[in-house]
C-alpha positions in Angstrom: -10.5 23.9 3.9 -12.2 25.8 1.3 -15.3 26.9 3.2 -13.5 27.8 5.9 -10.2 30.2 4.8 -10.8 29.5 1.0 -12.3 33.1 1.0 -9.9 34.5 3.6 -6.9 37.0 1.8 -3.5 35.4 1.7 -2.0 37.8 3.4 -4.2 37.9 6.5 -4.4 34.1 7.4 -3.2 33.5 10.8 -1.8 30.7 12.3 -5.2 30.8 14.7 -7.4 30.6 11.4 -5.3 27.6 10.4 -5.0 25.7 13.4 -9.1 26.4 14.2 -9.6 24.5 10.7 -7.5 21.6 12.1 -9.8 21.6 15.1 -12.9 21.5 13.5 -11.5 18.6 11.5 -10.9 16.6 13.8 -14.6 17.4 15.4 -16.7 17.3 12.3 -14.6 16.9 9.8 -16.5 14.0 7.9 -18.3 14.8 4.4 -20.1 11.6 4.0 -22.8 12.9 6.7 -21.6 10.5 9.8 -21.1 12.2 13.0 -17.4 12.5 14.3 -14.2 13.6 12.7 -11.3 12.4 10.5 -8.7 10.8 12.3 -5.8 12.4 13.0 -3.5 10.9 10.1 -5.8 12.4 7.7 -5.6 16.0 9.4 -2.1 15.4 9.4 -2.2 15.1 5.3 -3.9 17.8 5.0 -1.8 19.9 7.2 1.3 18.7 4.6 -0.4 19.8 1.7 -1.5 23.1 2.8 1.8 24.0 4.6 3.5 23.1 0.9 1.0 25.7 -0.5 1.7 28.2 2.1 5.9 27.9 1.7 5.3 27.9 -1.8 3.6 31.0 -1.6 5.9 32.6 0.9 8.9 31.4 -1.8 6.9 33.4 -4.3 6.9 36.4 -2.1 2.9 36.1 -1.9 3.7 36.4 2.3 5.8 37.2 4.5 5.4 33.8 6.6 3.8 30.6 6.8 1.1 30.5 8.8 0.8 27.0 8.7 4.0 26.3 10.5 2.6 27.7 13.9 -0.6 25.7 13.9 -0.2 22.1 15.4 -2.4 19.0 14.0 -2.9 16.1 16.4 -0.4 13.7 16.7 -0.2 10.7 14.3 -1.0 8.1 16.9 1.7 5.0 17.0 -0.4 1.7 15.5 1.6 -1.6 15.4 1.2 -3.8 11.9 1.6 -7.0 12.1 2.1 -8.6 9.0 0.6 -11.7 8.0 2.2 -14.7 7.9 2.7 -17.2 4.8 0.1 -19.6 6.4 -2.8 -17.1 6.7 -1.8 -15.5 2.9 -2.3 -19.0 1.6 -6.3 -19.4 3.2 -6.7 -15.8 1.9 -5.4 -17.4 -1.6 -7.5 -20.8 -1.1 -10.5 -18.0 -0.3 -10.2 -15.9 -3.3 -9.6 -18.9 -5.7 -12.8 -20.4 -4.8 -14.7 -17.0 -4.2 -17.8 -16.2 -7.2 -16.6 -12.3 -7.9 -14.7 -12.8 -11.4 -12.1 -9.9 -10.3 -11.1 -10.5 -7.0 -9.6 -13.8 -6.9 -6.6 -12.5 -9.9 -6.2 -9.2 -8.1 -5.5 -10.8 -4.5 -3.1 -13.3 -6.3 -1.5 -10.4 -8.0 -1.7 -8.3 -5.2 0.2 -11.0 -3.4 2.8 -11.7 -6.0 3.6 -8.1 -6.4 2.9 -6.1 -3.3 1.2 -3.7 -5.4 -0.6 -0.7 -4.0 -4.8 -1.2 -4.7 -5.1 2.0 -7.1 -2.3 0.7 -9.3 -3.6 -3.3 -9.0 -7.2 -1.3 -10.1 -5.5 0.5 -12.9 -3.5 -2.3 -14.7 -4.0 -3.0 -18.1 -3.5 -5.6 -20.1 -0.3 -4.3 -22.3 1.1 -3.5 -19.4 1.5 -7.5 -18.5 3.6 -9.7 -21.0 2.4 -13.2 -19.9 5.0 -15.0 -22.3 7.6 -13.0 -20.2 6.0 -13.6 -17.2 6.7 -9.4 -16.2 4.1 -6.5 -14.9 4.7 -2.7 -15.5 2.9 -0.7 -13.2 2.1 2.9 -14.8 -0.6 4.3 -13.6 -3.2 4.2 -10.4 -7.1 4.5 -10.3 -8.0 6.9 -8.3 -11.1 8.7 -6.7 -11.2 12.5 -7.5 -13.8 15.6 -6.9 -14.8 16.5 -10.5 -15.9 20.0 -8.6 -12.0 20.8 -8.1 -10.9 20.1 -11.7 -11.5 22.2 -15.2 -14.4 20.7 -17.0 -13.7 18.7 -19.5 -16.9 16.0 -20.0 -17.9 13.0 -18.9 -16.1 10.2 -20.1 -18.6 7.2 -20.1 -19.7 5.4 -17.0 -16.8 6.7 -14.3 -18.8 7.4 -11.2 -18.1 6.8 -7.9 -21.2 8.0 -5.4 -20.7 11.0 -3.9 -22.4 13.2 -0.9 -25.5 15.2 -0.8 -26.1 14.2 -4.8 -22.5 15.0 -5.8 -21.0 12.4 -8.1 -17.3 11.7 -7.8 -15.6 10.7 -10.4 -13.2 7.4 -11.0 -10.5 8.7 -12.6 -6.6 7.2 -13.5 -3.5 9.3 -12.8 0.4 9.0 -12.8 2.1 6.7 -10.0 3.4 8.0 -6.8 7.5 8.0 -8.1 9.9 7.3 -11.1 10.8 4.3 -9.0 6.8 2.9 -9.1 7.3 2.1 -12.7 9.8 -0.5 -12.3 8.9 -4.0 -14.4 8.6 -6.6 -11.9 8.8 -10.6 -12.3 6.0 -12.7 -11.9 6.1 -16.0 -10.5 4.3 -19.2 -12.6 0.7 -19.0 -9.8 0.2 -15.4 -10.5 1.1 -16.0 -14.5 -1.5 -19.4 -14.5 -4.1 -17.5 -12.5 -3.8 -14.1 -15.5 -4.1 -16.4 -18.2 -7.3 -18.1 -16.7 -8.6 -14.7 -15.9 -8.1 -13.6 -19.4 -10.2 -15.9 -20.9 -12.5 -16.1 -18.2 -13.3 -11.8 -18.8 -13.2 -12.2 -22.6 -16.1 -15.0 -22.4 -17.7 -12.4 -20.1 -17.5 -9.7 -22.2 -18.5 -11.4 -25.6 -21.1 -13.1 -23.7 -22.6 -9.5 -22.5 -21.8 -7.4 -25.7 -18.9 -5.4 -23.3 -16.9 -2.7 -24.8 -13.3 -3.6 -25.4 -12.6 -0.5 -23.7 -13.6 2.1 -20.9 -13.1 5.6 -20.9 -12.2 7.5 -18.0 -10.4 10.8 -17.1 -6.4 11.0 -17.3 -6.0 13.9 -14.2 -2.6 15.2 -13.4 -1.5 17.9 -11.0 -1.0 21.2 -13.0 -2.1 19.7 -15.9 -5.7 19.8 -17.5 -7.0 16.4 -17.7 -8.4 14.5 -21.1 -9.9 11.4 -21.7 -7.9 8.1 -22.2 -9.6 4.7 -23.2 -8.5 1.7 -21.1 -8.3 -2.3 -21.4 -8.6 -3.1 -18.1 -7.6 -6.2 -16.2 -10.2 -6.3 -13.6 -13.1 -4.8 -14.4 -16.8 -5.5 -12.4 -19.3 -8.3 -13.9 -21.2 -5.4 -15.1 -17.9 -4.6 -17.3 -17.5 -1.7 -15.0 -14.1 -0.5 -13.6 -13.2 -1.6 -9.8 -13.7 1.0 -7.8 -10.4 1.1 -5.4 -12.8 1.7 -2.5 -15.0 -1.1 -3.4 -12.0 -3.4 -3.5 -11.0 -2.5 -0.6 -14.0 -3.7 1.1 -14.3 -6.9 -0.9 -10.5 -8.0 0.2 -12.0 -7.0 3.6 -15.2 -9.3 3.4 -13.2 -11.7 1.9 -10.9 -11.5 4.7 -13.6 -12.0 7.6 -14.5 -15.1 5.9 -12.0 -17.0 6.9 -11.6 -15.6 10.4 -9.0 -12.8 9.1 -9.1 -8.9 9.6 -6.6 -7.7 6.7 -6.6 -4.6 3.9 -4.8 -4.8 0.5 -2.1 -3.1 2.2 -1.3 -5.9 4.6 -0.5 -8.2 1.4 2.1 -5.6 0.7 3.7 -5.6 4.4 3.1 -9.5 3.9 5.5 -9.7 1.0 8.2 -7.6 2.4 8.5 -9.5 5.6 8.5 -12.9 4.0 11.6 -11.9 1.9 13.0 -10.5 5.3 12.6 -13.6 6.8 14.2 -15.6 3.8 17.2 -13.2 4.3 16.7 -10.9 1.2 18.8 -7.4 1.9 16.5 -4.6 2.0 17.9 -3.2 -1.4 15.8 -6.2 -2.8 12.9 -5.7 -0.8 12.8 -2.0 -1.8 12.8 -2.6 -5.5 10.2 -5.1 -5.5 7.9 -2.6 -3.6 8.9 -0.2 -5.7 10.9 2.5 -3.4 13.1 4.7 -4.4 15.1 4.9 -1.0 16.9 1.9 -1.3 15.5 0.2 1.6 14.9 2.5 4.3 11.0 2.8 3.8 11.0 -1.0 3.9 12.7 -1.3 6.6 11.3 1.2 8.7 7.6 0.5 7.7 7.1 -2.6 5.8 9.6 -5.5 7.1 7.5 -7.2 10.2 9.1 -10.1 12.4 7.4 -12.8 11.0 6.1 -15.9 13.8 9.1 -18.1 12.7 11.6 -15.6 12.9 12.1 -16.0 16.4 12.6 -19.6 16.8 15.1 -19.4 13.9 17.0 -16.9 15.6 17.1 -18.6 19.2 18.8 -21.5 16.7 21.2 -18.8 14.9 22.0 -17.8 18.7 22.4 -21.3 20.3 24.7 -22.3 16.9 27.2 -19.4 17.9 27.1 -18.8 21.2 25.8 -22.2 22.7 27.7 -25.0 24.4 28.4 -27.1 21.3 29.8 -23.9 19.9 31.8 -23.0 22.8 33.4 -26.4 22.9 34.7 -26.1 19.6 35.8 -23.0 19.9 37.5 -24.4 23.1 39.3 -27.2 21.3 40.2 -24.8 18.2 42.5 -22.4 21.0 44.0 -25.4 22.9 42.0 -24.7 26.0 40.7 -27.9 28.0 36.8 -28.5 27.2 34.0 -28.1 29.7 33.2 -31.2 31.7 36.2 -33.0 30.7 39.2 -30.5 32.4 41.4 -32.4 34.7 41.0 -31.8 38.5 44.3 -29.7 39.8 44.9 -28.9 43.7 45.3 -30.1 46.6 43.6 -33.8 47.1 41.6 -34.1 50.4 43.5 -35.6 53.4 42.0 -39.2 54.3 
């Protein structure tokens, strides 16, 4: 948005000036030098943020209206999920266990276990698991950021995340997305086995390669000024590196294709919801092992998918209620006569 209204006077922008930046977006909105445009649910985000900014500013008194609210972004086009079943998350696990990267094999099993989000699997650290305990705080998320749109403050070590036209972005950890994100979560005994092994697999690595014990990166914030944090990192790269949440992205992706499969982290996360669906958890449950702080109304709306065996178990649930055998009983219970066994009445036919 910036070259195009970043110059333009508050009080002048119109909703034309607004909605022409949405257009262009969507035409040749791409910054990684790839023809085309971003897809519409990306126009969309950025239509959210900068109406915030704009009622913000008109709450302020900066303007007398917000532009933003007359311009129109495309339409968030309706995409059906379907979640992946228990069989295809255990090939993905069989996959992952036997797959050379030293990182991605714990971080699909934990991803599994947890339904975590990829930034926050990327920005665990090792105090934030008690193994004894067998628990997992979640406090923070890896993230990619612009270092052109934040104050200067240094270059932390080896952060870098490619950029376009020579620009280097910047990998960089921040605060989760709600209160509710920070909830300590239960791990079950594969996930716990599979951390152990993991731990002593990356010390090995790093004593073996003279590693740093820790890697220092940017702490950014909104509205504050970010500083640099040193982190112990629970996946890192063989290179001792931290894992880009990009990068692991494509590697679940590659991983996936392997066996025949086209899944993102994300699906892991639909994945877990709808298997606790389908094992009759209430959606109170579901919500606080994803971490939402709606009580179940995200879940259900977004995350809970009918699972393959649903169905047939619910044609059972049907047939056990409503279904002959059912009917009978219920027949016998009221005193009524039971199909196929009533006793003819009328009139017998004349010889």
């Amino acid at each position: 948005m910036r070259p195009s209204i970043g110059a333009r006077p508050l009080k002048q922008l119109t909703p034309l000036e607004v909605q022409a930046v949405y257009d262009y977006l969507a035409v040749r909105g791409r910054r990684d030098g790839k023809p085309g445009g971003l897809a519409p649910q990306h126009i969309l985000a950025v239509h959210r943020c900068l109406h915030r900014a704009l009622a913000q500013a008109v709450t302020w008194r900066l303007v007398a209206h917000n532009p933003a609210t007359h311009a129109t972004p495309p339409p968030r086009p309706h995409s059906t999920v379907a979640a992946l079943s228990p069989e295809q998350v255990a090939v993905l696990l069989d996959a992952a266990d036997h797959h050379p990267s030293l990182w991605l094999g714990p971080w699909t099993v934990l991803a599994t276990a947890t339904g975590a989000r990829n930034g926050e699997l990327c920005g665990l650290e090792w105090t934030d698991l008690d193994l004894d305990a067998s628990t997992v705080r979640f406090r923070q998320a890896l993230t990619i950021v612009d270092p052109a749109v934040l104050p200067d403050a240094g270059t932390p070590g080896d952060g870098g995340a490619g950029g376009v036209g020579g620009r280097r972005k910047e990998l960089a950890v921040g605060p989760l997305k709600s209160a509710a994100s920070s909830a300590i979560l239960t791990l079950p005994p594969f996930a716990v086995q599979a951390l152990r092994r993991h731990r002593r697999q990356q010390a090995r690595l790093r004593l073996a390669m003279g590693q740093p014990a820790t890697l220092g990166l940017r702490w950014v914030e909104p509205g504050r000024p970010p500083h640099p944090v040193e982190l112990d990192l629970v996946f890192r790269t063989e290179r001792g590196t931290p894992v880009n949440p990009n990068h692991a992205s494509r590697a679940f992706a590659r991983l996936a294709a392997s066996v025949g499969l086209t899944a993102h982290p994300h699906l892991l996360r639909h994945a877990l919801a709808s298997a606790m669906a389908a094992n009759k958890e209430p959606a109170s449950i579901i919500a606080a092992q994803l971490r939402h702080a709606d009580g179940g109304t995200l879940a259900q709306r977004v995350y809970i998918h009918q699972l393959p065996q649903t169905a047939p178990r619910l044609a059972e649930l049907i047939e056990g209620v409503f279904g002959p055998a059912a009917r009978n009983t219920q027949a016998v219970s009221a005193g009524r006569p039971v199909e196929g066994n009533r006793s003819e009445t009328g009139a017998s036919n004349p010889a």
